[in-house]
C-alpha positions in Angstrom: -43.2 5.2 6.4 -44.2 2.2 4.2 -43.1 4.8 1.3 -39.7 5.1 2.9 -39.4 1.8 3.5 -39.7 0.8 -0.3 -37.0 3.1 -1.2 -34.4 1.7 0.9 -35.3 -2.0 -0.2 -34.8 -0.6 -3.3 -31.9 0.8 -2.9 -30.4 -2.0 -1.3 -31.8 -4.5 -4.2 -30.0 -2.3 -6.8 -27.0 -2.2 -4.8 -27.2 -6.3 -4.4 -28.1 -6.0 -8.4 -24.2 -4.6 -9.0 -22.7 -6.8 -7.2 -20.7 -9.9 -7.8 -21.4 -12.8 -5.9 -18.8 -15.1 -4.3 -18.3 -18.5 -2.5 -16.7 -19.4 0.2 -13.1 -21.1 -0.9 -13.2 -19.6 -4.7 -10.5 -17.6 -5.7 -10.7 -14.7 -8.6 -8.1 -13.9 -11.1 -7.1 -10.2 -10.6 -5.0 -8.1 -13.2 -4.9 -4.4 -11.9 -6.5 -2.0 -9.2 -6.2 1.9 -10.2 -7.1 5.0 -8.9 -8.4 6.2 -12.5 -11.5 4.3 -14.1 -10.6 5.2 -17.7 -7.2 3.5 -16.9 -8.7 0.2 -15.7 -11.4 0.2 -18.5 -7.9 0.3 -21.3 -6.5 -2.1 -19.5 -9.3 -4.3 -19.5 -9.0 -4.3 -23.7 -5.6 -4.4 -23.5 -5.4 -8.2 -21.4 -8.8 -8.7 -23.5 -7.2 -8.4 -26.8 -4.4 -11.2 -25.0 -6.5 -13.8 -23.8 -9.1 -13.8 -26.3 -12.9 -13.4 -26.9 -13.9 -15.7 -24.5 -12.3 -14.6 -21.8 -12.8 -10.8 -23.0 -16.6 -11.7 -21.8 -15.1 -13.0 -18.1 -13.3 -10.1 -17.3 -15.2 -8.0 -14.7 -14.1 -4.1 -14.0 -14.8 -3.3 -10.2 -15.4 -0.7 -8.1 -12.8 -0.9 -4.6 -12.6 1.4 -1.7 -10.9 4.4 -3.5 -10.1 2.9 -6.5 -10.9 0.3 -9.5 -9.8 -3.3 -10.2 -10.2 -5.8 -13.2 -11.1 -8.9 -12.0 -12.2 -12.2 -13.6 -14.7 -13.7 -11.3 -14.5 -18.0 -11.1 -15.3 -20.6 -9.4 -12.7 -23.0 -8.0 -9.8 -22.8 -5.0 -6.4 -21.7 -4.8 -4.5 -24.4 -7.2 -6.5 -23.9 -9.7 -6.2 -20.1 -9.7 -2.4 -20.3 -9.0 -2.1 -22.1 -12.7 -5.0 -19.7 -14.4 -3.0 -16.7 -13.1 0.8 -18.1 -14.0 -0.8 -19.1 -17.6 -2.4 -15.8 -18.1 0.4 -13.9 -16.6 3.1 -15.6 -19.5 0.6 -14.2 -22.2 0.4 -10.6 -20.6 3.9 -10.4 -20.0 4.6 -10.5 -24.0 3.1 -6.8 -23.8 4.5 -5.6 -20.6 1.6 -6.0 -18.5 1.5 -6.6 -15.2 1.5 -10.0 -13.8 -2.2 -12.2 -13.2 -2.6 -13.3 -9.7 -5.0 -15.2 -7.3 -7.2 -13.2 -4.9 -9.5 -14.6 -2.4 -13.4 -14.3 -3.9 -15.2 -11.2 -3.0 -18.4 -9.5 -3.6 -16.9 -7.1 -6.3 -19.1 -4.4 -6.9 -19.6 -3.8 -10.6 -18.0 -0.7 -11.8 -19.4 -0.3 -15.4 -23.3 -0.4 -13.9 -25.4 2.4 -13.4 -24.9 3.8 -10.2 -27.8 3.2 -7.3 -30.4 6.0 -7.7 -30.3 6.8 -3.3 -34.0 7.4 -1.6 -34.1 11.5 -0.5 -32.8 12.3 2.8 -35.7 12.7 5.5 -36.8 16.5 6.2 -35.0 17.6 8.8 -36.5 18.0 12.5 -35.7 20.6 14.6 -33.2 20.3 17.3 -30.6 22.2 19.5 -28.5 24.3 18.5 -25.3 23.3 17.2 -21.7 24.0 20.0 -19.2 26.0 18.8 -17.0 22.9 18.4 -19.5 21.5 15.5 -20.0 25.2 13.6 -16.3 24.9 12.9 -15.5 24.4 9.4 -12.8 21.2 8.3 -9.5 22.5 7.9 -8.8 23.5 3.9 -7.0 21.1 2.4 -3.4 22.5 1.3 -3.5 25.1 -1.5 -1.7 23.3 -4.8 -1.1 25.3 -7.8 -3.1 23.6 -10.7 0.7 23.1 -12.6 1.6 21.5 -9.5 -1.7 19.1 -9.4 -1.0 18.2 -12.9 2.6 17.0 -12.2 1.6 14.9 -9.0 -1.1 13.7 -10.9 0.9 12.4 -13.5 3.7 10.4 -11.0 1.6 7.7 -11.4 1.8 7.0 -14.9 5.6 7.6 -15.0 5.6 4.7 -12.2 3.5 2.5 -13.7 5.7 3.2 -17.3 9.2 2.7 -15.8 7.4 -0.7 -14.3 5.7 -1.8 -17.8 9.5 -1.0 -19.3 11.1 -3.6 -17.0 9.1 -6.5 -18.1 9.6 -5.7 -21.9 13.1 -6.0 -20.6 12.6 -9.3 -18.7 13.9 -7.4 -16.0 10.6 -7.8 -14.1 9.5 -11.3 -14.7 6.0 -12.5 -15.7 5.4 -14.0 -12.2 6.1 -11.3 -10.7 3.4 -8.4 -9.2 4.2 -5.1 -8.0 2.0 -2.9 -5.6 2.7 1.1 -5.1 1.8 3.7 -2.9 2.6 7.3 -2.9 0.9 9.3 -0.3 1.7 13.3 -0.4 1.0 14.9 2.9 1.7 18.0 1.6 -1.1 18.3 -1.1 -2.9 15.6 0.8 -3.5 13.7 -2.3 -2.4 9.8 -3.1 -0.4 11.1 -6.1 0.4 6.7 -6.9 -1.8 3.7 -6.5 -1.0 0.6 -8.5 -2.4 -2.4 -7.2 -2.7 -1.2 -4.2 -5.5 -3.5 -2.4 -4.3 -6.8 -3.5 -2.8 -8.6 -0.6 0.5 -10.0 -1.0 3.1 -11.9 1.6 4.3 -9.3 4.3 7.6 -11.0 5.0 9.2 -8.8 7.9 6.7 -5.8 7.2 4.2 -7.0 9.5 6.6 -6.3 12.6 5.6 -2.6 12.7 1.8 -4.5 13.2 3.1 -6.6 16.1 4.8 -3.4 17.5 1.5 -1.4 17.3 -0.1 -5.1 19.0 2.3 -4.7 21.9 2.0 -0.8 22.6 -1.7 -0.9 22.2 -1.7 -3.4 25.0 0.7 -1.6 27.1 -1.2 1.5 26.6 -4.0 -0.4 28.6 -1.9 -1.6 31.1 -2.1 -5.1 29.9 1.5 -5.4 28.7 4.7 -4.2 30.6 6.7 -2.0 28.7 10.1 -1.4 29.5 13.9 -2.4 29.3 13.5 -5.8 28.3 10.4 -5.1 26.2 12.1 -2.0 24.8 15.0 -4.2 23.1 13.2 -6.7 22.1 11.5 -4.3 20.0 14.6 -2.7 18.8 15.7 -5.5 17.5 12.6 -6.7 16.0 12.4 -3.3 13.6 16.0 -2.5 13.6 17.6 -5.7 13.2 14.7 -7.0 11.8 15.2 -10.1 14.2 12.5 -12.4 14.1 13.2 -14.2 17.3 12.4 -11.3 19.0 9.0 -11.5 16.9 7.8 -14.4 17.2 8.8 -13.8 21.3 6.3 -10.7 21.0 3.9 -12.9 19.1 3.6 -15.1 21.4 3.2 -13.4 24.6 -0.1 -11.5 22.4 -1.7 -14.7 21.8 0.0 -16.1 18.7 -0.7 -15.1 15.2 -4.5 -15.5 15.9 -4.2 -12.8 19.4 -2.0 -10.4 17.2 -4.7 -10.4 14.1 -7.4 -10.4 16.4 -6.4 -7.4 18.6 -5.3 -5.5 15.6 -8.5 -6.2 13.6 -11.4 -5.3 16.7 -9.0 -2.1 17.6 -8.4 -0.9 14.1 -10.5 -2.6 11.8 -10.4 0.3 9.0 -6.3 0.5 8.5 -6.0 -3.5 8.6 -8.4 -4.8 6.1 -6.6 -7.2 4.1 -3.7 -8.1 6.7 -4.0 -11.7 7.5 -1.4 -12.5 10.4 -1.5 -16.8 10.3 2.2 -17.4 11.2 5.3 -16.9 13.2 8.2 -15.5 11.5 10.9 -18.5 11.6 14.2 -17.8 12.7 15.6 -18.5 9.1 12.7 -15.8 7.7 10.5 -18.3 5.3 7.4 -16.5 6.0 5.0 -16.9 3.2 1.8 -17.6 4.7 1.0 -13.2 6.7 -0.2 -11.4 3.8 -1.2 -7.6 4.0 -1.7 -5.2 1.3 0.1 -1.9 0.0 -3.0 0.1 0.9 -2.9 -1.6 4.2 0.8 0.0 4.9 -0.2 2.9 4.0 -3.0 3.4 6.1 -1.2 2.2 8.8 1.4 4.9 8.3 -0.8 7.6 7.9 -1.8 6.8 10.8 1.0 6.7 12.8 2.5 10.2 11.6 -0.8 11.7 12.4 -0.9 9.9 15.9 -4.1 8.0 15.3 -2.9 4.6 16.9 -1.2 3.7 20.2 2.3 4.6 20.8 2.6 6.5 17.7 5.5 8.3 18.9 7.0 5.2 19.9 6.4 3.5 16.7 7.8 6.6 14.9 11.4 6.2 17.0 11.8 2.2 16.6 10.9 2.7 12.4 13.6 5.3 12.5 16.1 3.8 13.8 19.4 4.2 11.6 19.4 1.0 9.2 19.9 0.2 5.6 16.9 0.1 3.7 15.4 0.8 -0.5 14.1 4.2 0.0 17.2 6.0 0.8 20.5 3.9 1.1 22.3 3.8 -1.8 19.8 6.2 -3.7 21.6 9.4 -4.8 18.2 11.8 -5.7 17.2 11.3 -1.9 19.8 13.8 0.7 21.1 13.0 3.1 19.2 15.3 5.6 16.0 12.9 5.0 14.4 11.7 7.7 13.0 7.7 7.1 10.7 5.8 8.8 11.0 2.7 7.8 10.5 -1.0 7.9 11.9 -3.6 4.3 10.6 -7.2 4.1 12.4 -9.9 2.0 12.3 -13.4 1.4 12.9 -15.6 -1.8 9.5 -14.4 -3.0 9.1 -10.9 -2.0 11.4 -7.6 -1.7 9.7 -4.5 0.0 9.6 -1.2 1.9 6.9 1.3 3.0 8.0 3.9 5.0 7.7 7.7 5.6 10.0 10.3 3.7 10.4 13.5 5.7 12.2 16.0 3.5 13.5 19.2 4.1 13.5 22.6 2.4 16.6 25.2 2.7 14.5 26.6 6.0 14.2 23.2 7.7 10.3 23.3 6.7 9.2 19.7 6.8 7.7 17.8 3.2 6.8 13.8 4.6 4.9 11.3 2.4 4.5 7.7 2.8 6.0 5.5 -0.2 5.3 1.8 -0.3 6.6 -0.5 -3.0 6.6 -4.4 -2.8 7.8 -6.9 -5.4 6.4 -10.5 -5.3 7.1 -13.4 -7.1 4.7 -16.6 -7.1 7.3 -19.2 -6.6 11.1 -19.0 -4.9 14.1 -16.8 -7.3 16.7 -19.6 -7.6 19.4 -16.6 -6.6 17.7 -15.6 -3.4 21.0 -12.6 -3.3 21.2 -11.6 -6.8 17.1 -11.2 -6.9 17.1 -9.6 -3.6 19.5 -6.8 -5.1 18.0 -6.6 -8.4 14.3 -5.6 -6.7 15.6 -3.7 -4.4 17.4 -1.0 -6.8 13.4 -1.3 -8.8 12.2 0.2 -5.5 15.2 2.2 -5.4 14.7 3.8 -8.5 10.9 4.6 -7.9 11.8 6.4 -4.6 14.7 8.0 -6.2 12.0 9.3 -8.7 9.3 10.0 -6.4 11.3 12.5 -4.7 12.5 14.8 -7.7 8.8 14.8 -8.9 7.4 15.7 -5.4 10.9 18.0 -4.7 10.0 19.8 -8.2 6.3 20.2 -7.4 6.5 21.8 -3.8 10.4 23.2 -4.3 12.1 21.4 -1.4 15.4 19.4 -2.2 19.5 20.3 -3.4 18.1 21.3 -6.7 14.9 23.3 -6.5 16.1 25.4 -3.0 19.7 26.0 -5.1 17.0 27.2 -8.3 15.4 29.9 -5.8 19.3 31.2 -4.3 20.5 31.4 -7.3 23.3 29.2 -6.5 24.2 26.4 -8.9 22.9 23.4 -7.6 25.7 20.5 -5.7 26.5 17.1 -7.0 24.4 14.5 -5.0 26.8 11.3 -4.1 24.9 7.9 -3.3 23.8 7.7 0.5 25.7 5.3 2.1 23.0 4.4 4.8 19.8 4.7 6.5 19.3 7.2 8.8 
């Protein structure tokens, strides 16, 4: 016992060992979060080799759920980070890299260090014998060709290329930070992650949040849910009305009852969603923040009915209305099925939704996309910036689904390949659906 008991303080004192400390109120400078460490680690001496020796010493490569971040670990509050980040981000724009921004401080846990050595398991004691029901084996994970893997696998890189090509061409400014997800349901493999755990504003993409709020508590009998409560709904995600919001806010509680019920019911999807605010009736919300990864947990969720009133969550985020991952993108058919919810305001343009295409036998291909666009103080032409972002987030979905239609053979193309017939001419969708 007293044997066993000095492994696991050692364990935990290596594990304390690699990580970085934070206080309460700092803020840290992030760069980058990436599924691949050798991505993160040329990263790291590609903003090194901008910002000098100095702060080449600072910067801090990090370990995150599923992923890998470069931080630069500081002391101070918001402000100060704010300037750090917009000064740093005007040098790394000159290359094309992605913009600096302020994060809330964190106990990062040092990538780069050797990994904890963990104590042996204990011997095992005899028990009962296991039920039928725990002898069954997990369900195989879908069988993908290793051709196939290796085009997935490299969706990521043409993302994060087409983004690094827009701010050489000033298209993508230098205050600006993008976040992506691509989640393939198919192959079950996150086949994009860029920045995917760094929060950033939610604008109207936190309704779905408040809708999954409401239903949870109708679920229990808490909340009525009917005519009234029905419409109020439909217009909060279709019309993206944010009376009908802030109405549904406030009979949960506020803000504080909304992020308090979602975080105690379903504290592993919502882990950097901060819900503070109502949404205004003109739509400045700046203040609810919520990560890409967030989203996409969220949605995964949802199509695998994991959370309350999935079905009913499902119909409201389809409902027929324009949105950046199919209107107006020509690669996308129109036979896709979307599941949707956009956000804008003068600071950020987003979508995250789920993509449910079709082969020639109906045969269904989802995945959840999420792409969000923020910028750290208001665009002067709130229209013109709107449209410009949206067609960035246009143009990834458009891609995403000839690499994912090409991989698995679904889509006008491929299922024309496999007839024989030459493929027909795509026009640009013309609306949600």
């Amino acid at each position: 016992m007293f044997i066993s008991g000095m492994k696991k303080t050692f364990f935990t004192l290596i594990l304390a060992a690699c990580a970085l400390p934070a206080s309460a109120g700092d803020y840290h400078i992030s760069y980058l979060w990436h599924p691949d460490l050798a991505a993160v680690k040329e990263y790291r001496a590609k903003v090194a080799g901008l910002l000098g020796r100095d702060m080449a010493r600072r910067l801090r490569v990090v370990k995150g759920q599923d992923n890998y971040g470069l931080v630069y670990p500081r002391r101070g509050g918001r402000e100060s980070a704010d300037t750090v980040a917009a000064r740093h981000s005007r040098l790394l724009a000159v290359k094309g890299l992605e913009a600096a921004v302020a994060v809330p401080a964190a106990d990062w846990l040092d990538a780069l260090s050797p990994p904890p050595v963990p104590a042996p398991p204990p011997a095992p004691t005899p028990g009962p014998a296991a039920s039928p029901a725990e002898e069954r084996p997990a369900a195989p994970r879908p069988s993908v060709s290793p051709a196939k893997a290796a085009a997935l696998a490299a969706l990521g890189g043409k993302v994060e290329a087409y983004i690094k090509g827009l701010r050489r061409r000033r298209i993508v400014q230098s205050d600006e930070r993008t976040a992506w997800v691509v989640y393939d349901f198919t192959s079950g493999e996150k086949v994009v992650s860029i920045n995917e755990d760094m929060p950033m504003g939610a604008a109207s993409m936190i309704k779905p949040f408040i809708a999954l709020a409401w239903l949870h508590e109708a679920e229990a009998g808490r909340k009525p849910y009917g005519a009234g409560e029905r419409g109020l709904m439909e217009d909060m995600i279709r019309d993206s009305g944010n009376v009908s919001a802030s109405r549904l806010m406030r009979a949960l509680g506020g803000p504080g009852g909304v992020q308090n019920l979602l975080k105690r019911h379903y504290p592993g999807i919502f882990k950097e969603t901060r819900i503070v605010e109502y949404i205004p009736a003109n739509g400045r919300t700046y203040r609810n923040r919520a990560s890409a990864h967030d989203y996409s947990r969220f949605l995964y969720a949802v199509w695998k009915d994991e959370v309350k009133g999935s079905a009913e969550i499902k119909r409201l985020m389809g409902l027929s209305k324009p949105n950046r991952l199919y209107t107006s993108v020509p690669e996308v058919p129109e036979d896709t099925e979307v599941i949707d919810k956009t956000g804008t305001t003068a600071r950020l343009c987003g979508d995250m939704g789920i993509m449910v295409a079709r082969d020639a036998e109906g045969n269904p291909y989802p995945y959840i996309i999420v792409g969000i666009i923020e910028k750290s103080r208001p665009a002067s032409g709130y229209a013109g910036w709107m449209r410009s972002r949206g067609n960035v987030i246009r143009a990834v979905s458009g891609m995403v689904y000839e690499e994912l239609s090409a991989a698995h053979g679904f889509g006008p193309d491929a299922v024309a390949a496999r007839s024989g017939e030459p493929p027909a001419e795509t026009e640009a969708a013309g609306g949600g659906s």
